[in-house]
C-alpha positions in Angstrom: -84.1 -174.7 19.9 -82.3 -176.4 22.8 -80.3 -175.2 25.7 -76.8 -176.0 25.4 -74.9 -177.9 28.0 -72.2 -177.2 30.9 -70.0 -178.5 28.8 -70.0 -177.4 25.5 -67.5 -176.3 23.4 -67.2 -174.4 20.0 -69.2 -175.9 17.3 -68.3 -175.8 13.7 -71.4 -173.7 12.7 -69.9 -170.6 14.9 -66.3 -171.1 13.3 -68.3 -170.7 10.0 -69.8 -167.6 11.7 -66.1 -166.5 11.8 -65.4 -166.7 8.3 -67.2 -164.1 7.5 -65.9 -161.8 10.0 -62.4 -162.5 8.9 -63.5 -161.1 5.7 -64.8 -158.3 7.4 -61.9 -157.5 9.5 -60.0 -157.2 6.0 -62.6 -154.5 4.9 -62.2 -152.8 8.2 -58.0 -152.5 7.5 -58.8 -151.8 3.6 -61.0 -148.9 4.0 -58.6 -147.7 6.3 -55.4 -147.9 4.6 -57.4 -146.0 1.3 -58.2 -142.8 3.7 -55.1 -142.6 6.3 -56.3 -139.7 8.3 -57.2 -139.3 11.9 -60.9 -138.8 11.4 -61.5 -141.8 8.9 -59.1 -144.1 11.4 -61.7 -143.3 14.2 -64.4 -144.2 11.8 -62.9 -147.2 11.4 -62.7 -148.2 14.9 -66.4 -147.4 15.4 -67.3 -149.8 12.9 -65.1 -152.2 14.1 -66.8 -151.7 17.8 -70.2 -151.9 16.1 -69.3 -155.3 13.8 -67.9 -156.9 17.6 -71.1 -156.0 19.2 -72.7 -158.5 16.8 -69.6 -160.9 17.2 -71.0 -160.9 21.2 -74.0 -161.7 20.2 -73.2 -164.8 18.1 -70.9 -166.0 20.8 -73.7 -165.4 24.0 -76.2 -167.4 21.7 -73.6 -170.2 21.0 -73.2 -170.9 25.1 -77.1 -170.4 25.8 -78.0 -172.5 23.0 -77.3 -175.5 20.4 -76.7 -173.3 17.2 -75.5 -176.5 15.5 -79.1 -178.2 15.6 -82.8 -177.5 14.8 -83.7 -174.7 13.3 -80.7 -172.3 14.3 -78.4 -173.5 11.8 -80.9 -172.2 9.1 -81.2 -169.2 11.0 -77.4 -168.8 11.5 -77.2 -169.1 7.8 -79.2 -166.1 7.0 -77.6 -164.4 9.7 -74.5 -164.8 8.6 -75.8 -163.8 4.9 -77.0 -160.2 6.4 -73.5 -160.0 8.1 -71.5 -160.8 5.4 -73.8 -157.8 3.5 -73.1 -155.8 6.3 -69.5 -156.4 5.8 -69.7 -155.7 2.1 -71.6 -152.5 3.0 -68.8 -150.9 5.3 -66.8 -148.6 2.7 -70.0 -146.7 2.8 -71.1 -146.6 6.1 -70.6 -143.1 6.7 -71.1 -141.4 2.9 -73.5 -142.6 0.4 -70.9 -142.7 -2.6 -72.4 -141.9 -6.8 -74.6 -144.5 -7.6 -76.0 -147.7 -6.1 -77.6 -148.3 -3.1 -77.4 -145.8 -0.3 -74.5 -147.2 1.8 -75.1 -145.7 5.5 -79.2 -146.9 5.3 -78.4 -150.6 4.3 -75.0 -150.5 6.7 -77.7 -149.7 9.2 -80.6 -152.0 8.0 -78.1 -155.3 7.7 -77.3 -154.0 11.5 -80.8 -154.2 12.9 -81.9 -157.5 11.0 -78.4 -158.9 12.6 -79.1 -157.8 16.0 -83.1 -158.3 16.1 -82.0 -161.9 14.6 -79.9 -162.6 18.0 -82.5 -161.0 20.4 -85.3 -163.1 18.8 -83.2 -166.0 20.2 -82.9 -164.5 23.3 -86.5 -163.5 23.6 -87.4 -167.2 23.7 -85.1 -167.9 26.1 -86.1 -166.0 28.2 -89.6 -166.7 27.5 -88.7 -170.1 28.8 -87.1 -169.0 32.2 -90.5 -166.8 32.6 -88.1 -163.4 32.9 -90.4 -160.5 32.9 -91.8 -159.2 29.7 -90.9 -155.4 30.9 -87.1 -156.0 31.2 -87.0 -157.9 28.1 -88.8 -155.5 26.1 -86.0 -152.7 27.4 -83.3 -154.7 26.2 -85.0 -155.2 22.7 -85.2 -151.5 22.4 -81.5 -150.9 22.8 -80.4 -152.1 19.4 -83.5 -149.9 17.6 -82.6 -147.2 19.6 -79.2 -147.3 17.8 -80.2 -148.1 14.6 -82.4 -145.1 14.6 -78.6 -143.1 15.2 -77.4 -144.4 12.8 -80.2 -143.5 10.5 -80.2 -140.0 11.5 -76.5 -140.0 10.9 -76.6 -140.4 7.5 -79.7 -138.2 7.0 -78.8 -135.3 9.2 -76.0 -134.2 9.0 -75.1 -133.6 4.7 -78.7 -131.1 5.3 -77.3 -128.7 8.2 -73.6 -128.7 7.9 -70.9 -129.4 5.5 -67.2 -129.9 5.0 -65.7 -130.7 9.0 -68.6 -129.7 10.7 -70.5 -132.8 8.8 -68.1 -135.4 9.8 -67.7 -134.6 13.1 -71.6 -134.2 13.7 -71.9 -137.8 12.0 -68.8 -139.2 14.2 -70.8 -138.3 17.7 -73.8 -139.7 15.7 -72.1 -142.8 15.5 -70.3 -142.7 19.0 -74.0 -142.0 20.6 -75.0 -145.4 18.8 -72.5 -147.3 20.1 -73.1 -146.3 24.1 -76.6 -146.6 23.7 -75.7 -151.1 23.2 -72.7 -151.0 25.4 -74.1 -149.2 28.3 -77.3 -150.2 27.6 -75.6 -153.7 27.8 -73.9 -153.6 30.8 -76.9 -152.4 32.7 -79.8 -154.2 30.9 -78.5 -157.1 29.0 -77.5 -159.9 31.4 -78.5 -162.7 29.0 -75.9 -161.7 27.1 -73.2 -162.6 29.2 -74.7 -165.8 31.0 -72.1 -168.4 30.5 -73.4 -172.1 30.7 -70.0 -173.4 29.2 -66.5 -171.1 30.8 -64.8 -173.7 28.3 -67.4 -172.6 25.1 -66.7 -168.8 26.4 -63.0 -168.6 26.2 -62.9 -170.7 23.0 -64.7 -168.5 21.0 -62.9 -165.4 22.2 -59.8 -167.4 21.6 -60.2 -167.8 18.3 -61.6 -164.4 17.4 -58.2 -163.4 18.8 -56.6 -165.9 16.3 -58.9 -164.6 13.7 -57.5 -161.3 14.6 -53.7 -162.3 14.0 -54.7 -163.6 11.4 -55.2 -161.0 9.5 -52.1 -159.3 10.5 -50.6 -161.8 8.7 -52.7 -161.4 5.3 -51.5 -157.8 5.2 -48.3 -159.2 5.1 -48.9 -160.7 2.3 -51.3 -158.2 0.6 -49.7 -155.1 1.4 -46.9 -155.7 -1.1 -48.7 -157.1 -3.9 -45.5 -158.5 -5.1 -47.0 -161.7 -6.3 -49.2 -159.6 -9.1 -47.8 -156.4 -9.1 -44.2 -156.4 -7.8 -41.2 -158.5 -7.9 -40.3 -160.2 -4.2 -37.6 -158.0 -2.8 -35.0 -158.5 0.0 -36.8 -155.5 1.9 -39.9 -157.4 1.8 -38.3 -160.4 2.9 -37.1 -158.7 6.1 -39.9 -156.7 6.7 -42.6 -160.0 6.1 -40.3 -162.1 8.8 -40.0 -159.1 11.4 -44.2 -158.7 11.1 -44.5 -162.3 11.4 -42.0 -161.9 14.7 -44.2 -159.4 16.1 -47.4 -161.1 15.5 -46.2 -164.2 16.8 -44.9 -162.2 20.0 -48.6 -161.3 20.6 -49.8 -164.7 20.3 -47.4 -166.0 22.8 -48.1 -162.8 25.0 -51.9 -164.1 25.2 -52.4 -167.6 24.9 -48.9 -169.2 26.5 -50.1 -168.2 30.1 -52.6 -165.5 30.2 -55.5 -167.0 28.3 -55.6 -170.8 30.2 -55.7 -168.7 33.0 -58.6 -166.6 32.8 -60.2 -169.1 31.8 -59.9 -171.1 34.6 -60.2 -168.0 37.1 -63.8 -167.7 35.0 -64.5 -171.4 35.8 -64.0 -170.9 39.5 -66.0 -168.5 39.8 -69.7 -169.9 40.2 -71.7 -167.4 41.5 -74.0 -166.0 38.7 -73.4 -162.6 39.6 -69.3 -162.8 39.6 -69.1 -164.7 36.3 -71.2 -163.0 34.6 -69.0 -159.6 35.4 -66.2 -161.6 35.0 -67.3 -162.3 31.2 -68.6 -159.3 30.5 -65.4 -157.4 32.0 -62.4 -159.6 30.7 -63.4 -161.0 27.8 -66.8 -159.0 25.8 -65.1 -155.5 27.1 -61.6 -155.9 27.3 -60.9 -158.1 24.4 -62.3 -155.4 22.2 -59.2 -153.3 22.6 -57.0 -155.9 21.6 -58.6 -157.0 18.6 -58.6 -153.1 17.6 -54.8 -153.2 18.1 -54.4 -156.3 16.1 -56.3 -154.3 13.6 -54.2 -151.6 13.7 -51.1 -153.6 13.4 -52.7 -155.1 10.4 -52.7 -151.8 8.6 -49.5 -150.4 9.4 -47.8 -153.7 8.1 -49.9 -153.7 4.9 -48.7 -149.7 4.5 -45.3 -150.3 5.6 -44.8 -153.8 3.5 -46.3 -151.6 0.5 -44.1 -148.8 0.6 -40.8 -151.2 1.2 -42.0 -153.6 -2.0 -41.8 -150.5 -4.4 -38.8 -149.6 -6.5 -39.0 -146.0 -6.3 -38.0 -146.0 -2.3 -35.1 -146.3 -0.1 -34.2 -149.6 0.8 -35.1 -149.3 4.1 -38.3 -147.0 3.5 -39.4 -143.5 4.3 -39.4 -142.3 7.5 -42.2 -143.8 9.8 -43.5 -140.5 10.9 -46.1 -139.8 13.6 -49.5 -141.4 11.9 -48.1 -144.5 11.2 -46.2 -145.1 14.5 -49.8 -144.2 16.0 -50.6 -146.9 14.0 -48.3 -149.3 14.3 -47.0 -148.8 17.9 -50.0 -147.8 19.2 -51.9 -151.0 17.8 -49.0 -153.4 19.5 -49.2 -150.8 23.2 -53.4 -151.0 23.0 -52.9 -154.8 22.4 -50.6 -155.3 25.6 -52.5 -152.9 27.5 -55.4 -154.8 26.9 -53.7 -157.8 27.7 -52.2 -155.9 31.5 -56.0 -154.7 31.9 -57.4 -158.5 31.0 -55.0 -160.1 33.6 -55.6 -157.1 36.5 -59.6 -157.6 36.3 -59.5 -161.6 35.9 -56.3 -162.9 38.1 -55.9 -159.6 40.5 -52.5 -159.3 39.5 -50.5 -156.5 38.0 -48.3 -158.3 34.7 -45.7 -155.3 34.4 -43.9 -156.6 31.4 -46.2 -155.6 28.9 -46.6 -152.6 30.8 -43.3 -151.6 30.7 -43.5 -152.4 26.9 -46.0 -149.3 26.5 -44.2 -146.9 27.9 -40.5 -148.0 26.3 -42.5 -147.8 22.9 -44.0 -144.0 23.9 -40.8 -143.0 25.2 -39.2 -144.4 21.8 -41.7 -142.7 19.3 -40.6 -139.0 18.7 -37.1 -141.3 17.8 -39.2 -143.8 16.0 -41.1 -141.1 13.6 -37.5 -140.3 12.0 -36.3 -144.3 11.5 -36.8 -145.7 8.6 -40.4 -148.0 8.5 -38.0 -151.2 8.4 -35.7 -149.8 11.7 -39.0 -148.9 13.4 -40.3 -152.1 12.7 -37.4 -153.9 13.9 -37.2 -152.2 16.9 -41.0 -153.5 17.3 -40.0 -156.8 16.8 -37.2 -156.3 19.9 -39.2 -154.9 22.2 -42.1 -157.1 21.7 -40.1 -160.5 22.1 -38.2 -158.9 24.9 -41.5 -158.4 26.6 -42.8 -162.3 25.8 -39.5 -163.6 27.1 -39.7 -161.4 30.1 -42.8 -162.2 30.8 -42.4 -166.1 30.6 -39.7 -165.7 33.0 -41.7 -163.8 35.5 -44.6 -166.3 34.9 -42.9 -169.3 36.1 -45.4 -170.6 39.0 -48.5 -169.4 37.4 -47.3 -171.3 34.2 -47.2 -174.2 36.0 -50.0 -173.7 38.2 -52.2 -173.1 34.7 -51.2 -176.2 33.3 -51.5 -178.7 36.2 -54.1 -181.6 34.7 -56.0 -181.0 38.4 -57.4 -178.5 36.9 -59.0 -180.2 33.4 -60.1 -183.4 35.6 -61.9 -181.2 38.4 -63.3 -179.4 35.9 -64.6 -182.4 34.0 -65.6 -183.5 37.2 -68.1 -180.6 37.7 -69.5 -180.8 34.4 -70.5 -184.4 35.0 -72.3 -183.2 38.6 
């Protein structure tokens, strides 16, 4: 194993790493759209916390070390075999279905071996920088301790309750799991968020986010199954270029301006303490919330494009109704709230357009539930390119300031000291 350098950037081993959670984001949005209630939805977003816990993990190991060489490409391999298991596993995570292996015990084992993979590597680095064996061995615990959770959710709960009671036993089961790594995290794993490389950082967070759109933009063309099931339709026309509108608006709304810059605002800041917090805060914490709104966006489209592809509906589709604009204006408000919390924490200023977004789009939804799906996603569409345009207006200096070269050749400059 070898330390990576100052300047590294994203190597092609960790993009293969992605591939396999772009297949597991699509099983994340599948198992939802099969069981569209409240409770399964927030089942869904705790496995989607619990899958980017172990995307941190492959993306702190890819600044501390050289994946890309030695033996971690081998290791990376397996890894990647276990997660792409883990992914396979997800439609049962919570209840062991007729037949086969039980789902929530191997969703739970492929966890550990993920995470005890990852702290294995961390373990020797740490070894090298001689940091004490008692502190080490308490961060090691944390991802036991929540393997253990989930363990005992899918053993407890189907012998002392039934029906509600189970779920929601099993839910705060899984919810304990997940605070025992992120708290656990922020106050005992450090290594985790010890950038060598700002540059290797905000690439790979980049392109999770791109990942992310991404597969908004297969349940555009999923959702409708018009090219095995269904004939292509004008309604599906209009509703596949208003998604594609509102997923490029989010794209623009985070890398024209707001991603250069805090990664540059993470570059300046070279005490360990501060850019550690800073990585941890605006990028491990806060890009979780956008990546669950993409998410979320992905399975409204692949509902709404669904409904509007088949014959038996009104041209312009059902109304929305209040699920589904939870689902698909609340994944577009979490995204841009993410975004207004991201710049706030990183560049101490307050972006307002998005902001102002969010609360147009709550003040819009008891209107929005009786639209048509097509009407409330074009009024999606407005309001989010509204807000991009807005916001490129209002971001005229730190646009420029963001893209000066100064900044690239000091940087480079630092590297080489």
């Amino acid at each position: 194993m070898r330390p990576a350098p100052p300047g590294s950037r994203t190597s092609r081993v960790e993009l293969f790493y992605d591939l396999i959670f772009v297949f597991a984001f699509l099983t994340v949005t599948d198992l939802t759209s099969s069981l569209a209630t409240v409770p399964d939805l927030f089942g869904a977003l705790l496995v989607l916390a619990l899958l980017w816990w172990c995307w941190t993990g492959f993306a702190a190991l890819g600044n501390a070390v050289r994946v890309d060489q030695g033996v971690l490409p081998v290791v990376g391999f397996v890894t990647a075999a276990v997660t792409f298991l883990l992914a396979l596993s997800m439609p049962g995570a919570f209840r062991d279905g007729p037949g086969g292996i039980d789902g929530p015990i191997f969703f739970a084992g492929c966890y550990f071996l993920v995470r005890a993979t990852q702290l294995v590597v961390f373990g020797w680095l740490h070894r090298a920088d001689r940091t004490p064996l008692r502190r080490w061995a308490l961060v090691a615990v944390l991802p036991v301790v929540a393997t253990g959770l989930l363990v005992v959710a899918a053993t407890v709960p189907p012998r002392i309750a039934d029906g509600v009671a189970e779920d929601r036993l099993r839910l705060c089961l899984w919810l304990a799991a997940l605070s025992v790594e992120y708290v656990g995290g922020v106050t005992l794993g450090r290594a985790y968020w010890t950038v060598v490389s700002t540059g290797h950082w905000a690439d790979r967070h980049a392109l999770i986010v791109l990942v992310a759109l991404g597969e908004s933009i297969i349940a555009l063309g999923i959702g409708p199954k018009f090219v095995t099931e269904l004939p292509l339709s004008w309604p599906v026309v209009v509703a596949a270029l208003l998604g594609v509108a509102v997923a490029s608006a989010l794209w623009w709304a985070y890398f024209d301006t707001l991603a250069l810059a805090v990664e540059q605002a993470l570059h300046r800041a070279r005490e360990p303490t501060a850019r550690r917090r800073l990585a941890r805060d605006a990028y491990t914490y806060l890009h979780l919330p956008m990546i669950a709104g993409i998410i979320l966006l992905a399975l409204g489209l692949e509902d709404l494009l669904a409904e509007a592809a088949s014959p038996g509906e009104p041209a312009w589709g059902p109304p929305l109704g209040w699920f589904w604009i939870m689902v698909l204006w609340g994944g577009v408000g979490l995204y841009l709230l993410s975004l207004v919390a991201c710049g706030l924490r990183a560049l101490r200023v307050l972006r307002w357009p998005p902001l102002a977004a969010v609360l147009l789009l709550a003040v819009l939804a008891p209107v929005g539930v009786r639209l048509p799906e097509l009407v409330a996603l074009a009024v999606l569409a407005v309001v989010c390119v509204a807000t991009v345009v807005t916001q490129t207006l209002t971001d005229g200096e730190l646009r420029r300031a963001v893209r000066q070269e100064e900044h690239e050749v000091e940087g480079t400059r630092w590297r080489g000291r």
